[in-house]
N, C-alpha and C positions, 0 to 999 in steps of 0.2 A: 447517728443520733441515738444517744441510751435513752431508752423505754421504760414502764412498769406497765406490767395486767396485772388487775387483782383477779385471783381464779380461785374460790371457793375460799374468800377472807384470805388468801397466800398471795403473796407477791411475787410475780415472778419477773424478771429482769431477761431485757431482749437488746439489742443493736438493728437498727437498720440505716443504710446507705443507698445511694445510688438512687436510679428511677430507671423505669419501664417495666419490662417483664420480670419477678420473680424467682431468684434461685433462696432456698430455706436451707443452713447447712447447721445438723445437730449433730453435738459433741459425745463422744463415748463415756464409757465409764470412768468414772475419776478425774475427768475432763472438765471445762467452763468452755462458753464461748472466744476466748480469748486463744484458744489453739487454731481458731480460721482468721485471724486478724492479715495476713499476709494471702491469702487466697482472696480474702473480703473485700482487700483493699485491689487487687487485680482485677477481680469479677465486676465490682461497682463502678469502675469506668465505663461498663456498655449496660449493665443492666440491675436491678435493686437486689439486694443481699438483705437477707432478715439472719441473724445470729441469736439463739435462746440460749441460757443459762436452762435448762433443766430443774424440774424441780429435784430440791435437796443438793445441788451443785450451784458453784459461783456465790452469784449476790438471789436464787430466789431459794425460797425458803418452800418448810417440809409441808406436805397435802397432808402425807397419810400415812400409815405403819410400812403398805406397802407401797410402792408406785410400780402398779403394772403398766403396759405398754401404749394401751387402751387409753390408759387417765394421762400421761404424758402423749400421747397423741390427739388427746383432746383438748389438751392444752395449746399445743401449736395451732390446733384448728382456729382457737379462739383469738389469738394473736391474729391468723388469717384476716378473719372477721372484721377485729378491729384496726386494721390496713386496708380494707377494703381488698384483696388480693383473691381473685376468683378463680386462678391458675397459678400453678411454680412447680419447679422442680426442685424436690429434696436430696437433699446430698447426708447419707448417716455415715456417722464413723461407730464402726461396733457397734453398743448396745445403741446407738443412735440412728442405724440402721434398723436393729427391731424396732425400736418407734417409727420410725417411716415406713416399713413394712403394714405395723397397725394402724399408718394412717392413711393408707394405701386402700385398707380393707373399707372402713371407714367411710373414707371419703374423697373414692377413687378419682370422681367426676374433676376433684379441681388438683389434678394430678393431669401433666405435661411429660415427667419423664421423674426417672428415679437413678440415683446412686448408689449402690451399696458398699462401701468404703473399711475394705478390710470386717466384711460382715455377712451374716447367709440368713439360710430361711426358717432352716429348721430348729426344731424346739429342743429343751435339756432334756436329754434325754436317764435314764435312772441312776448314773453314775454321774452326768455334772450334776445333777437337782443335788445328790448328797453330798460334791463338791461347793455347791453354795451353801449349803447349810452348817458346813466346816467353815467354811470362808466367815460369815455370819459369825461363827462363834470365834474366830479370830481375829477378828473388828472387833467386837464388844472388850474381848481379852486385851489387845493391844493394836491399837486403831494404827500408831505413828510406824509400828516394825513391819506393821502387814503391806504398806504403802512403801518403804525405804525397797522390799524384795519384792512386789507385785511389777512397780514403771520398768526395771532394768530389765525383767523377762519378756516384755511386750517389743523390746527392738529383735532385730537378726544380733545374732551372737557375734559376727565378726562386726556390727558394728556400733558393738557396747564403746567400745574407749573413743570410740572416733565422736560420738554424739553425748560424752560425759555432760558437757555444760546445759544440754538440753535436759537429759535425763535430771541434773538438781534440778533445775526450773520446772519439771512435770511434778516432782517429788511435794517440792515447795509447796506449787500450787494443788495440788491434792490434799497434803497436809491441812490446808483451810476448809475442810469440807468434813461436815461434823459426822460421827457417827452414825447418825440414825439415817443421814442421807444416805449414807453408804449401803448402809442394811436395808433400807427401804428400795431400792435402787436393783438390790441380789435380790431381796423378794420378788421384784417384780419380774426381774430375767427370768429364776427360776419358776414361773408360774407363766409364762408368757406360752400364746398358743403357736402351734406350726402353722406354718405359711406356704408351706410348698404349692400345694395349689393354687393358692395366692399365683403363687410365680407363673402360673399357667395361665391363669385365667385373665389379669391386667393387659388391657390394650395399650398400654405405651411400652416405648424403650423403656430398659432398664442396662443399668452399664455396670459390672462387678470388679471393682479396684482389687488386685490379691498379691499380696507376698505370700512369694513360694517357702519363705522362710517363720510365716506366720503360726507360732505356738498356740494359739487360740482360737484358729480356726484354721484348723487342718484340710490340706490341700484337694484331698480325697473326697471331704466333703463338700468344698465349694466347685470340684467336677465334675458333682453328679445334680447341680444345682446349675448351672451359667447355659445349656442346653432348654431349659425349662420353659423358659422368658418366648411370646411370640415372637419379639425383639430384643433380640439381647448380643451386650458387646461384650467385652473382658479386656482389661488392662491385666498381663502377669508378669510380675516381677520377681528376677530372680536377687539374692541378698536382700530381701527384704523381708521383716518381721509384721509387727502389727500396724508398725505408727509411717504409712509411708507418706503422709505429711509431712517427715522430718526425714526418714531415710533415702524417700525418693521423690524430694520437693517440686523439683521441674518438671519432671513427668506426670504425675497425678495432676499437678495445677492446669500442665497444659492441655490432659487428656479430659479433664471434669470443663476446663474453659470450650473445648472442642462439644463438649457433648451439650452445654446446655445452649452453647451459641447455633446449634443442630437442630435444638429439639425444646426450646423452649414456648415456639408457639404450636407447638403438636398436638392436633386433635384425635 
């Protein structure tokens, strides 16, 4: 069933399915809800799936110059709310994992268990902050050419041609995602705080999805991160890049299906 919340006069647009317990799964960067449509529809047979559109992504529209991680996590909270949902487990992909991180910080109590899906904890450090702020002014300059060269780098390299038809379908739907979303969106990564303690401190499972072949978040750094967790599992895959919803569809669905059918009523 598609939704609206109004959150600060903005609309934001959600999906939810199913009944019982609570799985939340938010989409990365350059993403809508419609990248977990085939996970949504397997999970929602034993248990409820809520999908957001993010603000400045999809059908909801822009908060603010920036959107740090804080204000999109407290956006979900308030979907929570009005679902009545007092427990779930969030599933992020990328920058969708920093918002479940910050909502983690937030609003640990009605946290069950966590995914981090091709995403980690720590913050940009002084070389990406001034990688986003190029990025920033390559958006502004040419929003359509920044998007056609950003989706092909997020797969593993051997399997760019095999996943072409995917890749236009990411491109496509990116392409509908205005500007300032975009920029709003790099603002708020690059400002987002570190979590590492985070990672220590949460008393639930947390499960860290990774390709070994992951450009964006380099392997080195999610090693020194998957140890951290009182509870922590790890999915590692090898030929895999960022998007292993698509690279590595059977595995991720059945290992996220395994973890939240585990750990969904976890105190």
């Amino acid at each position: 069933m598609n939704k609206q919340l109004v959150y600060n006069s903005t609309a934001i647009n959600y999906n939810i399915v199913g009944s019982g317990s609570t799985v939340v799964l938010l989409h990365g960067f350059l993403e809508e809800l419609s990248i977990w449509d085939n996970l949504s529809k397997k999970l929602s047979l034993t248990i409820q799936v809520i999908t957001i559109d993010l603000p400045g992504f999809g059908k909801s529209g822009l908060i603010s110059e920036s959107h740090s991680m804080n204000l999109m996590a407290d956006v979900v909270n308030e979907i929570l709310i009005t679902e009545c949902v007092s427990k779930c487990i969030i599933v992020g992909h990328s920058m969708g994992g920093y918002v479940a991180l910050a909502f983690a910080e937030l609003f640990s109590d009605k946290l069950s268990g966590l995914i981090l899906f091709h995403s980690q904890a720590a913050a940009d450090d002084c070389k990406a902050k001034k990688n986003r702020d190029r990025t920033i002014e390559i958006v502004k300059n040419n929003h359509s050419k920044f998007i056609s060269s950003f989706i092909p780098e997020l797969f593993c390299e051997m399997n760019a041609g095999k996943y072409k038809s995917e890749i236009e379908h990411l491109i496509k739907v990116s392409l509908r995602t205005k500007d300032e979303g975009i920029i709003a969106s790099l603002r708020g990564m690059r400002d987002r705080k570190d979590q590492i303690e985070l990672l220590k401190e949460l008393n639930i499972p947390i499960l860290f999805i990774v390709g070994k072949q992951d450009s964006r978040i380099p392997l080195e750094k999610i090693n020194q991160q998957i140890s951290l967790p009182k509870i922590s599992e790890v999915l590692m895959m090898d030929n895999v890049g960022h998007m292993g919803f698509i690279e590595a569809k059977d595995i991720t669905f059945a290992s996220i299906e395994s973890f939240v059918n585990r750990y969904q009523n976890y105190e």
